[in-house]
N, C-alpha and C positions, 0 to 999 in steps of 0.2 A: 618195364620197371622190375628192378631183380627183388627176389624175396628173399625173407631175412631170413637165416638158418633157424631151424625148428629150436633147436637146443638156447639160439639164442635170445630166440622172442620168448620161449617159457622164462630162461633169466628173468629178461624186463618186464617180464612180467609179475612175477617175484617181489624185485626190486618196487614194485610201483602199490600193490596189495600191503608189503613190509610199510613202506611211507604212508600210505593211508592208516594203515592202523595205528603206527606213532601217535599219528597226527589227532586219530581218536580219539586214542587215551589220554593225550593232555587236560586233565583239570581245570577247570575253571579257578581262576587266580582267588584266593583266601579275602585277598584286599582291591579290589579292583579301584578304591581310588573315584577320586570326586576333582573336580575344579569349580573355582567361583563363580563361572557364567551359569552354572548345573544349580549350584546352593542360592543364586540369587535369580534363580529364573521363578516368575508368578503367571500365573493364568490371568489373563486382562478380563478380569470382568469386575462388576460393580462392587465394590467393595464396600459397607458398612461400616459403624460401631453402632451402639446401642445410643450412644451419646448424640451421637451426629443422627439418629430417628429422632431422640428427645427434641433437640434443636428444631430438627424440621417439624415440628407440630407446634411448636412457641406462637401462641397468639389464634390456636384453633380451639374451639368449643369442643367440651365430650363430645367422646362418638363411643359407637357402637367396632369392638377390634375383637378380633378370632383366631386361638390358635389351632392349629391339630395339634395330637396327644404323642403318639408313638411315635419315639425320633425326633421329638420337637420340644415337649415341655417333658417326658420323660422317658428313660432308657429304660426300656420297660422287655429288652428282650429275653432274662432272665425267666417273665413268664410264658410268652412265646416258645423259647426254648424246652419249657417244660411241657408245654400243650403237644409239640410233635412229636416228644419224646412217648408222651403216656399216649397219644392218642392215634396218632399216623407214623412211626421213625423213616417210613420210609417215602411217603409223600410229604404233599400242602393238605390233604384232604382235612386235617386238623381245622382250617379255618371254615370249614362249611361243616363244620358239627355243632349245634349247639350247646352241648355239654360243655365242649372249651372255654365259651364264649361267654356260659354261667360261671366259671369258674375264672376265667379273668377278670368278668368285671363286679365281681365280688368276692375280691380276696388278693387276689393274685399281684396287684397293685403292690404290694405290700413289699415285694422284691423288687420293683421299681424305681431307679434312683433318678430323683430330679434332677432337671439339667439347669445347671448354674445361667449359664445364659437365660432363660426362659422365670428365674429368679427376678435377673436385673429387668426385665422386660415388662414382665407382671408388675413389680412393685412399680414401675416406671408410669404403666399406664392406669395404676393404680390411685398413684399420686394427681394424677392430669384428673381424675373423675369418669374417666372412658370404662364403658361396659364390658366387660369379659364375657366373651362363650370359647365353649372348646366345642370345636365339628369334628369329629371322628371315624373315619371308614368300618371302625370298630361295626359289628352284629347289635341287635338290640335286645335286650335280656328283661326279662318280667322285674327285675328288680337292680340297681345297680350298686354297687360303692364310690365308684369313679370320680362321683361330683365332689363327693365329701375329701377322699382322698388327696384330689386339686387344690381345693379350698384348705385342707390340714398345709398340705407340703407348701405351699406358696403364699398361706397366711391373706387370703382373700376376703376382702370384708363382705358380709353378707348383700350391702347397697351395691356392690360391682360384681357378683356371685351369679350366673346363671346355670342352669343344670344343663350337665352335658349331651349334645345331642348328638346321638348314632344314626348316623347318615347311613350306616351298612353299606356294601360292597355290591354293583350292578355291573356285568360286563357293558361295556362298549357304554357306560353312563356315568358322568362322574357328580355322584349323589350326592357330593357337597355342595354344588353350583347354587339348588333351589336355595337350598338351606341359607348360603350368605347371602342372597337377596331376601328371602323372607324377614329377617333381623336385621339386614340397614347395614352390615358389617363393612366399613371403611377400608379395613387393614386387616391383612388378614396373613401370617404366619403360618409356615409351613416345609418339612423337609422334602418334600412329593413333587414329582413335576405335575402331578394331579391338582396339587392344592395351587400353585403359583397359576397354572390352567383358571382354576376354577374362581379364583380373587378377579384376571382379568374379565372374565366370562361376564361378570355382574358390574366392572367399573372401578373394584376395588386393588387397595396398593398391596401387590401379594410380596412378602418380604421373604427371602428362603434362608431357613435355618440349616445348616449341615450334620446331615446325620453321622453318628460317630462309627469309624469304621472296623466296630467288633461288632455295628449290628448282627441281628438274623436276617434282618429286610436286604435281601440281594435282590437284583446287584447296586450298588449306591449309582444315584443319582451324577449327571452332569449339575451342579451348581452352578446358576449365573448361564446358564445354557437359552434361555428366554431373554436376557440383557437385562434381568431382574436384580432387584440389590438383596446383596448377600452378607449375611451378618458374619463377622470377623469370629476367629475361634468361639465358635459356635458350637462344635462338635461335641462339647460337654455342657 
């Protein structure tokens, strides 16, 4: 096999270094552009409304239904946000402090915005006669505002009103499990693949609310990833 002359393979080689780096420097397009198969493609899973839960309870006696807090019935990461700021910036280590934990669940609430969904929900099963509790992964603090905060923003009547229970956080345990068997809880609402876990774990119909994606709680959840029903714009 003859070999290329020196002078020429450096050319091609030249030549081939120059195309690469063109090819580099191209830009990513400003407008890259969409089609209809793109804008109407959905994720196949169970799809809800709140309407069509009403429906499916038509001609059932109260029960006993549960939500979680964070993510679910409010957007609460405005105080989160502030805990890792004043207290860890640069870990989690924030959530095993109990200073934070005083301070979120009395007071912090305050910057927490309800979520619209978790309105219609409430009043829905408010109107049926069905029991309310919130289970919360939340810590457990000598004193709390939490329940009252619920009951202010969602206009809870005291006869469906129960006080919120802090299930607190156990690795490799998921602390809400006992909790919805100890109280009978049916249905049980939740943005966590923990809480939809934890609803089947006891028998109960775990409904997944979608958490909205300016949380802090990274990374968001698969919804509908269980074959569980998933409440339709949810995410607020």
């Amino acid at each position: 096999m003859r070999k290329m002359p020196l002078a020429l393979s450096a050319l091609c080689l030249l030549f081939t270094v120059g195309a690469a780096n063109v090819h580099a420097s191209v830009p990513s397009p400003l407008y890259p552009g969409t089609n209809v198969a793109k804008l109407a493609e959905q994720a196949p899973i169970h799809w809800v409304s709140v309407a069509q839960i009403e429906n499916s309870l038509q001609g059932r006696p109260p029960m006993a239904v549960g939500f979680d807090i964070d993510d679910t019935v409010l957007f609460s990461s405005p105080g989160f946000w502030r805990g890792k700021e004043t207290f860890s910036p640069q870990s989690e280590a924030y959530l095993h402090n109990p200073e934070f934990w005083e301070k979120m669940n009395n007071g912090w609430d305050a910057f927490s915005i309800p979520k619209e969904v978790a309105r219609t929900l409430i009043a829905m099963h408010v109107k049926r006669g069905d029991a309310i509790y919130f289970v919360t992964g939340r810590s457990q603090t000598k004193t709390e505002t939490v329940s009252k905060t619920l009951q202010d923003d969602f206009q809870i009547p005291a006869a469906n009103m129960n006080p919120v229970i802090f299930a607190g956080d156990q690795p490799g345990q998921n602390t809400k499990t006992q909790w919805l068997q100890d109280k009978h809880i049916k249905m049980f609402y939740g943005d966590s693949d923990n809480d939809i876990r934890a609803a089947r774990e006891v028998g109960a119909r775990g409904i997944r609310v979608l958490r909205a994606s300016n949380s802090t709680y990274r990374p968001l959840p698969q919804a509908g990833m269980y074959g569980e029903e998933v409440i339709v714009n949810s995410e607020y």
